[in-house]
N, C-alpha and C positions, 0 to 999 in steps of 0.2 A: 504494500500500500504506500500512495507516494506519500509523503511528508509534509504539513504547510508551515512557512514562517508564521507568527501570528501576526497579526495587523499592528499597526500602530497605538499605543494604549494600551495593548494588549486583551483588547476588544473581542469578541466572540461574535460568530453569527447565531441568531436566534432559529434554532432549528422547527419552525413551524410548517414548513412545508409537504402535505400530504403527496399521493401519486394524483389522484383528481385535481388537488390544485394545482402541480406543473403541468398537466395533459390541459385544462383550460389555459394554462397562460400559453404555452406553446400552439396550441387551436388558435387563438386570440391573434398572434402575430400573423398565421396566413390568413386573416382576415376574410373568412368564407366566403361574405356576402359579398364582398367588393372582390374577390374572384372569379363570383359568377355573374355581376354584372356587368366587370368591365374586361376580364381575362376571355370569357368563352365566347362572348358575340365578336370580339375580336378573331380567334380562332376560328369562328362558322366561317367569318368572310374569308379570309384570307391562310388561313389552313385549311384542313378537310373535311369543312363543312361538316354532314353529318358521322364522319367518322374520329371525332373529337374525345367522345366520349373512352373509346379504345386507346386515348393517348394520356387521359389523367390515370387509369391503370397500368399502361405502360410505365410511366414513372413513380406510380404506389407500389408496384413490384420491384423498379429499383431502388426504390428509397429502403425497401421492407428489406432488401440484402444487405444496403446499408447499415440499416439499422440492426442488423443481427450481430455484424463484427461490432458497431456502436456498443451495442447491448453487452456485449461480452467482457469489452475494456471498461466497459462503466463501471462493470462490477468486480474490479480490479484498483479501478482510480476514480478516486471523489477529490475532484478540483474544480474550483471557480474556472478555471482557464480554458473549460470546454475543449474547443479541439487543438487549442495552443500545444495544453498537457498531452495529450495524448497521441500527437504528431512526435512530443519530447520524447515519450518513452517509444515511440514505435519508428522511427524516422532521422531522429537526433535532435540534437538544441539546435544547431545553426539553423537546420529547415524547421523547426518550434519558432523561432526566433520571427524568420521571415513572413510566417502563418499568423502570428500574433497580431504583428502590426499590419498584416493586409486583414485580417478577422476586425480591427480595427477601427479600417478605411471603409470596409465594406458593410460593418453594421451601423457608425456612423452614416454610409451615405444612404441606408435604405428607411432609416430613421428620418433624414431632412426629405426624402422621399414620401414619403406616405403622410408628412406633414404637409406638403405640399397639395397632395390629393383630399387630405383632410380639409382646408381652409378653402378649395376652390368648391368642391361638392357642397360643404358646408354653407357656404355664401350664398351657389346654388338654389339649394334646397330650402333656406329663409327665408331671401329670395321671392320666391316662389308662391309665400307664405304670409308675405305681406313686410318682411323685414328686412331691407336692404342694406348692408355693412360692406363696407369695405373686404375682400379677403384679408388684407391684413390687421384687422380688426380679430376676425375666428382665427388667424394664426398665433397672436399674441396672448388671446385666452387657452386658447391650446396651449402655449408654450408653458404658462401660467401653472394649469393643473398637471402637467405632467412633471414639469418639475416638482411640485409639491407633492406628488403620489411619491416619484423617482428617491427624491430625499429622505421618503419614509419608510421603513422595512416592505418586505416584497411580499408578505402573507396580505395584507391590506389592497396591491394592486392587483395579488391573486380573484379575492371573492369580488373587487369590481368588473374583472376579465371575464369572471366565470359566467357572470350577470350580463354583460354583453355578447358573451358568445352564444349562449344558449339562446337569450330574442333571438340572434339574428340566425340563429339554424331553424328554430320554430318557423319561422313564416317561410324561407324557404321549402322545408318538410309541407307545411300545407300547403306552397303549390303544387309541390310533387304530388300529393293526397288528391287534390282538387282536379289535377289533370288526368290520373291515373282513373278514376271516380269518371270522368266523363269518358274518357277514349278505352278502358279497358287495358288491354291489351297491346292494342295497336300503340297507345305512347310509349313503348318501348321497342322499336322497330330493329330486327334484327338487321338490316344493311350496317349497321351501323359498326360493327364487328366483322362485316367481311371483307375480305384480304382486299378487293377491289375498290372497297371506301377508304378502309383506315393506309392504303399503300398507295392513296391518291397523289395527288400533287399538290403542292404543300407540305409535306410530313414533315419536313426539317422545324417548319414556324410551328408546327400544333404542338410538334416534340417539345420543345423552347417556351411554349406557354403553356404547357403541361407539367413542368420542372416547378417555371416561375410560378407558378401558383402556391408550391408549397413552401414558398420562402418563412422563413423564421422556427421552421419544427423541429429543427435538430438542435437549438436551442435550453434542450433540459439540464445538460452536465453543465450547464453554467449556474444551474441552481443544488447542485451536488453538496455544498458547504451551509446552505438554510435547508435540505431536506432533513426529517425526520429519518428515514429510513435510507441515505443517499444510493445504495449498492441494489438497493431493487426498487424504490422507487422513480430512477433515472432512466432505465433499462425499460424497465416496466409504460413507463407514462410516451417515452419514444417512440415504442412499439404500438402504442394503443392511440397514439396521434397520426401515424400514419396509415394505419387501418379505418380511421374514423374520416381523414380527409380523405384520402386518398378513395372511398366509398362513397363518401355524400357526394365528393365532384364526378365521380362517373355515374351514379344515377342523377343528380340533377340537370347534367348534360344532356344526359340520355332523354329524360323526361321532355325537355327544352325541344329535342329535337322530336320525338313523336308528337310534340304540340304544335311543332310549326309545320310540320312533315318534313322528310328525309330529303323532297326533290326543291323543297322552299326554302328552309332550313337559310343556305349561303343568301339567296337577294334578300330575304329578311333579314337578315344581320346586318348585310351591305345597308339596309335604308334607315335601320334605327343604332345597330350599335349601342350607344349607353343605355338607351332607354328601351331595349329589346325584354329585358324582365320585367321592366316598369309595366309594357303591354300587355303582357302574358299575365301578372299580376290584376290589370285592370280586368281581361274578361273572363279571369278564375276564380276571383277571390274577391273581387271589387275597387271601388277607390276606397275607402276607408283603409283596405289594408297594404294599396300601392304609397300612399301616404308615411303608414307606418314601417313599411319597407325603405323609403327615401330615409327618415329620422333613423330606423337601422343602420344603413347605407354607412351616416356620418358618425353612430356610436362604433361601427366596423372599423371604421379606418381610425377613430381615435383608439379602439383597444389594440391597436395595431401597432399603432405609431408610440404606446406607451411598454408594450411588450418589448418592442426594439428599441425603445432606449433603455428598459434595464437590461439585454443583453449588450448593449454597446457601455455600458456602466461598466460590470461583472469583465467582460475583456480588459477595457481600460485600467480595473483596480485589480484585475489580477497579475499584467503587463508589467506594471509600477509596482507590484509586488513584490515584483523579480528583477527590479532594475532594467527595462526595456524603457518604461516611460518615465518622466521626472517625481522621484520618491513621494511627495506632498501627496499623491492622488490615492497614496496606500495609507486610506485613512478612513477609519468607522465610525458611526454614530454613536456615543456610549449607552445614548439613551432609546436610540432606537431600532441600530444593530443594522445599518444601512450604510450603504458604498457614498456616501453625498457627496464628498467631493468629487469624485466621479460622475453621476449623479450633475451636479452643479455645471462641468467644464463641459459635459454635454449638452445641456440645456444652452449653454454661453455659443457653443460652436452653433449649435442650430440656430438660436437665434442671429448670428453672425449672418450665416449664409443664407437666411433669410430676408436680411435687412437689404444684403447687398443686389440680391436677385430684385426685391422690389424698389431699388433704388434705379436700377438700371430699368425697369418699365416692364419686365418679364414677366409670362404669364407662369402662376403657381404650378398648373398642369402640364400646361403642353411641351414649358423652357424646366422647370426646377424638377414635378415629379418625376416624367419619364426619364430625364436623364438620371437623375438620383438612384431611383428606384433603378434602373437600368444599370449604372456600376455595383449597387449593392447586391444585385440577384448574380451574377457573372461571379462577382467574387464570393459569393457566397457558396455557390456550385462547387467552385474550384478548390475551396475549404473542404469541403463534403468528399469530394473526390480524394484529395490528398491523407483527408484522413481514415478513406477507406485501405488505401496501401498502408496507414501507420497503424492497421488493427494488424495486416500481415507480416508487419514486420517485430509487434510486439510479441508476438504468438511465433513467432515462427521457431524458435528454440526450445518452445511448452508442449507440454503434452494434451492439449486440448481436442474438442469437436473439429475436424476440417472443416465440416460444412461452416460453423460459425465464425472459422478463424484464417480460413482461407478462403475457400469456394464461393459463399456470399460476398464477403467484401471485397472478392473481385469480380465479381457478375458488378455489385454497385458501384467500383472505380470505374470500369467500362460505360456503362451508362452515364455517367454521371461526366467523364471526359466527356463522352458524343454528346451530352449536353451543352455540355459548356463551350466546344465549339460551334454547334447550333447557334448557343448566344450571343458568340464572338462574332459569327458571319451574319449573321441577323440584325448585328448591333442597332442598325439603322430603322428595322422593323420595329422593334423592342421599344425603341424610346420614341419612333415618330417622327423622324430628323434624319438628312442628310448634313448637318452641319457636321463642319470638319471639329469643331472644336470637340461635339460630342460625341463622336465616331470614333474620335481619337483616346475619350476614357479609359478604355481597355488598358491601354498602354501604362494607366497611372496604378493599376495591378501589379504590374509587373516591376517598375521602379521600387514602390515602396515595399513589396515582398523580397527584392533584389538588396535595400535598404538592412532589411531586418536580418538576414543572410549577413551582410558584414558587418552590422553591428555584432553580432556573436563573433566572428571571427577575430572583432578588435578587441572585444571582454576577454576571451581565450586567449589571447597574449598578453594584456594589460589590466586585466582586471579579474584573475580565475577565481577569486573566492563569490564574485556574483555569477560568472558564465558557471560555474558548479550546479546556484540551484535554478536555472531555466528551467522551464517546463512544472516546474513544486518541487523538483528530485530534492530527498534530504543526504544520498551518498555525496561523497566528494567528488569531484571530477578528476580523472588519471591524469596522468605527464603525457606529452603525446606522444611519447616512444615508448612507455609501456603501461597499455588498457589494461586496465584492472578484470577480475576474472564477472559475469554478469551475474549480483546477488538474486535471490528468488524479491521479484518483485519490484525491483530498481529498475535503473535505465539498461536498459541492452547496448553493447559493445558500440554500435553503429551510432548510439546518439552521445558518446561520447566524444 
């Protein structure tokens, strides 16, 4: 088991955390509603129409192999550092190092991302309503409450997560109910599944918006140090989120499509797009509950945008933990057993790049979300991926399950590679833009992972009593001419 320095003060985190409240907060951040409103009318048009629904199971079965090697190093390692740690013990520090600070870049930028989406819907939907606000009016109260959630322990933004996710899957459940009830059968149209729909043209974008939708679920080992039970409720709540997303987005697809039929399915997406559930909602269920579907809509993407800033916290304060980020941020609440100042410099950088986006005359959605959202989903992939080889290389000198310690987590690297280059060549799809400047993000992946790679390198020569504990590791770190032999349960040779 790895080892934690203890925080500053000598602080504790308060272990409140059940397996149902990380399976809600991690549901919370893919943001269901606002998946299926704005993720799959996208896909109908410009992916495979009605073979959409075969592609969010395509990637709930990759996730699900993912999450088997996940599952197995969870219950080996309880760290805040999510897949920093477990990149360390399976991979080495210097590639923990580089995964850190892109896990970093990349929960940060899906964070100012879905703030974006938040404040413009929001406005939207007021709007609408009779209340006309500036967006940057609901971004500034946005930014308001989430910081004060963020500052305050994580059990408290749990039961408001849980509260949010559950509306927003109820009313979609009863459209599912409401369609199934009139069409029978028929709403769920097998074309939808055959080789000749789901192998249409398209498949690379449907693949790519099939991934993106599960952003934020692999997010549990970052609450590994506030769970109650960290080594099976980690494991446990992983598993049970991607069976639970990965399920409701292929039948409410599914449904979507038997309601619009299989051969209408694309030019109805092509003519409404955001507002293609709002319709469906209008003549299944009424206006009264297309109404409470829109007020969902903006509780979705706030529980969303509040889930990814405490994993963009949890990174930050576990990074600074370890001497990656500037020591002050490795610092807890005494009285309420929270990351705040992490916490805090989050809330400061969002608001930063908020300020600066609306200064410049940029719209929240079309300039801030999608590109946002769009480096944070790429790098998030590429996390996912890297950390399905560090379950094989932590496992690889153990005596374990193959299937969980090899074979899945290399079925889930594969996939989740041919993801992420999906969304690298897509880049343009994904975010709505041919601008060079945002086409160009990708690239800002690769410097700052490149970044965190020599920053370890210059600790290992200048600094080894911090380069030792990268990743939590409590061993010492060897000379480099002679590795130590690999204790049960430490780092392995390689991440040395």
């Amino acid at each position: 088991m790895t080892g934690t320095p203890l925080p500053e003060g000598n602080a504790r985190f308060q272990r409140t955390l059940t397996t149902p409240k990380i399976v809600f907060i991690i549901i919370a951040a893919a943001a269901p509603l606002a998946a299926m409103v704005f993720t799959v009318p996208l896909a109908f048009a410009i992916g495979t129409g009605p073979g959409v629904p075969a592609m969010f199971l395509f990637a709930g079965l990759t996730l699900l192999c993912f999450s088997a090697g996940y599952a197995a190093i969870a219950r080996r390692i309880s760290h805040m550092g999510g897949f920093y740690t477990h990149i360390a013990h399976g991979l080495g520090r210097r590639a923990a190092s580089g995964a850190g600070l892109l896990a970093v870049l990349a929960y940060n930028a899906a964070t100012v991302g879905v703030l974006g989406a938040f404040a413009y819907f929001t406005r939207s939907v007021a709007a609408a309503h009779g209340l006309d606000l500036p967006w940057q009016v609901w971004a500034g109260l946005g930014l308001l409450l989430v910081g004060l959630l963020g500052y305050r322990e994580a059990d408290l933004s749990a039961r408001l997560l849980s509260l949010c996710m559950v509306c927003e899957i109820a009313v979609l459940v009863a459209l599912d109910i409401a369609v199934l009830a009139r069409h029978g059968g028929t709403a769920l149209p097998s074309t939808s599944f055959a080789p000749h729909t789901v192998f249409a043209p398209g498949l690379g974008v449907s693949v790519m918006f099939g991934f993106a939708s599960f952003l934020g679920f692999e997010s549990a080992a970052l609450y590994g140090e506030e769970a109650k039970a960290p080594h099976r409720s980690v494991p446990r709540a992983t598993v049970i989120a991607v069976l639970v997303v990965a399920s409701f987005y292929a039948l409410t697809s599914w449904v979507a499509v038997g309601a619009l039929g299989p051969d209408r399915v694309r030019t109805q997406a092509e003519s409404h797009l955001g507002d293609l559930f709002f319709q469906l909602s209008d003549s299944y269920l009424g206006r009264p509950a297309t109404v409470t579907m829109q007020v969902l809509l903006c509780t979705s993407l706030f529980a969303s945008w509040l889930a990814l800033h405490n994993a963009a916290n949890r990174y930050m304060y576990a990074l600074s933990r370890d001497g990656l980020l500037p020591r002050s941020l490795n610092a807890m609440h005494k009285g309420r057993g929270s990351v705040h100042r992490a916490s805090v410099l989050q809330t400061v950088f969002s608001t930063v790049v908020v300020s600066l986006f609306a200064a410049a005359g940029l719209d929240p959605y079309v300039n801030m979300s999608t590109s946002m959202l769009g480096l944070g989903t790429l790098g998030i992939i590429l996390l996912q991926a890297v950390a399905s080889m560090a379950v094989i290389g932590y496992f690889r000198n153990r005596r374990e399950g193959r299937w969980q310690t090899v074979i899945a987590p290399a079925l889930g690297a594969l996939g989740l590679i041919t993801a992420a280059i999906l969304v690298a060549s897509n880049f343009d799809v994904l975010t709505g833009t041919t601008d060079p400047v945002v086409t160009a993000l990708p690239w800002l992946l690769l410097i700052v992972g490149g970044l965190g790679v020599a920053l370890a390198f210059w600790l290992r020569s200048n600094r080894p009593d911090r380069y030792a504990h990268l990743g939590g590791a409590s061993v010492p770190a060897p000379p480099p001419t002679a590795p130590a032999k690999d204790p049960a349960g430490g780092l392995s040779q390689a991440a040395r």
